[in-house]
C-alpha positions, 0 to 999 in steps of 0.5 A: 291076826290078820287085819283087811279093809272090811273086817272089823275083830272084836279082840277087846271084851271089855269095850265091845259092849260100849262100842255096839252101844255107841252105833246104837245109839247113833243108829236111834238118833238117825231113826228119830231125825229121819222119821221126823223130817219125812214125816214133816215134809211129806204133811207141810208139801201136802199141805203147802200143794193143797191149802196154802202153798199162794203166788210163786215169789215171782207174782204178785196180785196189784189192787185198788188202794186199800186201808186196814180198819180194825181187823177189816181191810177195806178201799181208801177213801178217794180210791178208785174201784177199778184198775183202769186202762192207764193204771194198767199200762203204767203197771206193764212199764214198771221195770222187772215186769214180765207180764200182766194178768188181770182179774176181774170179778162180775158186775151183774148178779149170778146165782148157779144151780145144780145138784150133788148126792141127791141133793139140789143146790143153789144161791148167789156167787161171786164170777171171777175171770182170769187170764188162762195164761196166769195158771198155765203151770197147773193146768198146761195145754186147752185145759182152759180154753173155752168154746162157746158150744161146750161147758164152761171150765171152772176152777175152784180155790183149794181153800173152798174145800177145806172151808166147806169140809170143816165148816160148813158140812159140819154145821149142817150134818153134810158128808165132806167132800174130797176134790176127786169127787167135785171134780168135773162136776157140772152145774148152771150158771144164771147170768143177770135178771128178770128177761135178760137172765142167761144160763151157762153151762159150767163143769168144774176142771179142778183146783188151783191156790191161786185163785179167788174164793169164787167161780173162776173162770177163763177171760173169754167166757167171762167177756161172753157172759157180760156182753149178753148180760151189760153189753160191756166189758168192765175193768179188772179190779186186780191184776198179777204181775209175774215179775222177771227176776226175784231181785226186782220184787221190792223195786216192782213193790215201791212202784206199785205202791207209788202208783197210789195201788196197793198189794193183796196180802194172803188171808188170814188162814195163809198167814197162819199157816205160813207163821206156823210153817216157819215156827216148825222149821225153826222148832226143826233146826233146834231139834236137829241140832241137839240130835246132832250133839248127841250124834257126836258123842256117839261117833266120838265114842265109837272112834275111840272103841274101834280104835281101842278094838283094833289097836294090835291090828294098826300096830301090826300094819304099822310095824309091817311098813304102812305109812302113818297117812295111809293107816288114817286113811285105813281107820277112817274109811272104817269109822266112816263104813260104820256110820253109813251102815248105822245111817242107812239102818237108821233111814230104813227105819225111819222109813218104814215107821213114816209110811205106817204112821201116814197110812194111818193119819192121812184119811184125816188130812184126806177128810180135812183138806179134800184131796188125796194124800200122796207119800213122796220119797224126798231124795234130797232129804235123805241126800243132805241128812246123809252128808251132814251126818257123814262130814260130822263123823269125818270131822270128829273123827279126823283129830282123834284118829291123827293124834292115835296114830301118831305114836311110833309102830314099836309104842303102838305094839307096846301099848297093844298087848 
């Protein structure tokens, strides 16, 4: 019977049932491991992008000495409430630091005005400034450059959204609202009191996780604003540090804590989400490894048929001259051709039901956090599931594949028959 690189001869009844259900299996486990780390990685990007995702490791917001006090975290006692110009410039020395953006936030009352759906809206706010160059990854170019003849750009932090769709629209039987319906929206912005209250126009620009839970706009505009209004600029009450390299973070750290300053931790939602980020990853790793337990007594099963399978035919190659390295190479090429099939059948489905399963759940998360869902591939997902479940059967398979083939031709074709 003739035997070639690609062919695979079922010439063993008895465990031709086995050997299609070992790829079955192999084939469901890779389905549920796919299904499970696309889904998963698609939800936690969005939510990661849109809702928590904070400072790059590289950054981190300096402030005022602060204390926790029961559940609050409020200013030291003795602690000044600015950063000052010597504070500043004794941050811009600390070594590994890059640059420096500071923050300030209005000294002066501000209200804003305007309407949306029908409806007029107003109150009191809170004015952040920002140094423009600090969101130069999100928003590149003039995005937030500001003339004084044209609206001011705002932008808003991504968690305002999902607060006021979860909280606040529901609490007043008001529709949420997603970003692309914010987005450059326009409305005042009513700067000081009584005679010397000036309006700003304002246009919403979009949304970033850096920023404030505040009206953030550029330095410039904010500068503008308190020469009408004090007729003085006032000191930042934060400043970021983009710091050079990630090794220098916990020496940049001490320093800033030696300065007698303290760093902002995430709020309280962040960190949350953050704990529960992790706690799936870890939940992930332990799952994946019982998968890939399973996975190898599937592939342990399936080298052990297909051997079983095309045992005359590897006699027959043997008895015919092939050298014994190069029928291993034969076997494992097939095992391996077997696995990938299964991975790629596998993938397939996996793929297939995530898009189903996201199509139907993403207006929730739509609803929840306000910003589109938007399915993406991750090549490099697929790529390392690939090669772990490729080098596991490799592995498995090289031992018992050396050990079957080690027999000499004229046992092999004996013991075939």
């Amino acid at each position: 019977m003739p035997s070639t690189w690609l062919e695979l001869i079922l010439i063993n009844r008895g465990s031709r049932a086995r050997f299609v259900a070992a790829h079955a299996g192999i084939m469901v486990l890779v389905t549920l491991v796919g299904l499970l780390g696309f889904v998963g990685k698609n939800v936690l990007g969005y939510l990661k992008r849109n809702l928590y995702g904070g400072l790059p490791a590289q950054e981190m917001v300096v402030e005022t000495k602060k204390i926790d006090v029961s559940i609050f975290r409020v200013q030291a006692p003795g602690a000044k409430s600015e950063i000052d110009a010597e504070s500043q410039g004794h941050l811009a020395e600390i070594p590994g630091v890059e640059a420096l953006w500071p923050i300030y936030y209005a000294r002066t009352p501000v209200d804003v005005e305007g309407s949306f759906l029908g409806q007029t809206f107003g109150g009191s706010v809170i004015v952040q400034g920002f140094d423009p160059q600090w969101l130069t990854s999100e928003y590149p170019g003039d995005a937030l450059k500001w003339q004084p003849d044209q609206p001011i750009p705002v932008v808003l932090s991504s968690q305002l959204l999902a607060m006021y769709n979860t909280g606040y629209a529901k609490s007043q039987g008001l529709p949420e609202l997603s970003a692309a319906a914010v987005k450059n929206r326009k409305f005042d912005l009513l700067a000081g009191s009584g005679a010397k209250q000036t309006s700003f126009k304002c246009q919403i620009v979009g949304f970033s996780n850096k920023v404030g839970i505040a009206i953030c706009i550029p330095i410039d505009a904010f500068r503008a604003i308190h020469e009408q209004v004090t007729g003085k600029m006032p000191n930042p009450v934060q400043v970021v540090l983009n710091i050079r390299d990630l090794a220098q973070v916990d020496s940049v750290r001490q320093n800033v804590e030696a300065l007698d300053l303290s760093i902002q931790e995430a709020n309280p939602l962040v960190q949350k989400l953050v704990q529960l980020e992790a706690s799936l990853q870890w939940i992930s790793l332990g799952f994946l490894a019982v998968i890939g337990f399973l996975v190898a007594i599937y592939i342990n099963l399936s080298s052990n048929h297909l051997f079983q399978l095309k045992r005359r035919d590897y006699a027959l190659c043997r008895a015919m001259g092939m050298s014994r390295s190069r029928l291993r190479a034969l076997v494992l090429f097939e095992l391996i051709l077997l696995v990938l099939l299964d991975l790629l059948i596998g993938f397939g489905l996996a793929w297939s039901v995530g898009l189903a399963l996201m199509d139907h759940f993403s207006p929730i998360l739509t609803q929840w956090v306000g910003f589109d869902f938007s399915v993406q591939f991750y090549p490099l997902l697929w790529a390392q599931l690939t090669f772990l479940f490729l080098a596991l059967a490799l592995c498995l398979a090289m031992p018992k594949v050396w050990w079957m083939t080690k027999a000499p031709a004229g046992d092999m074709l004996v013991h075939s028959r």
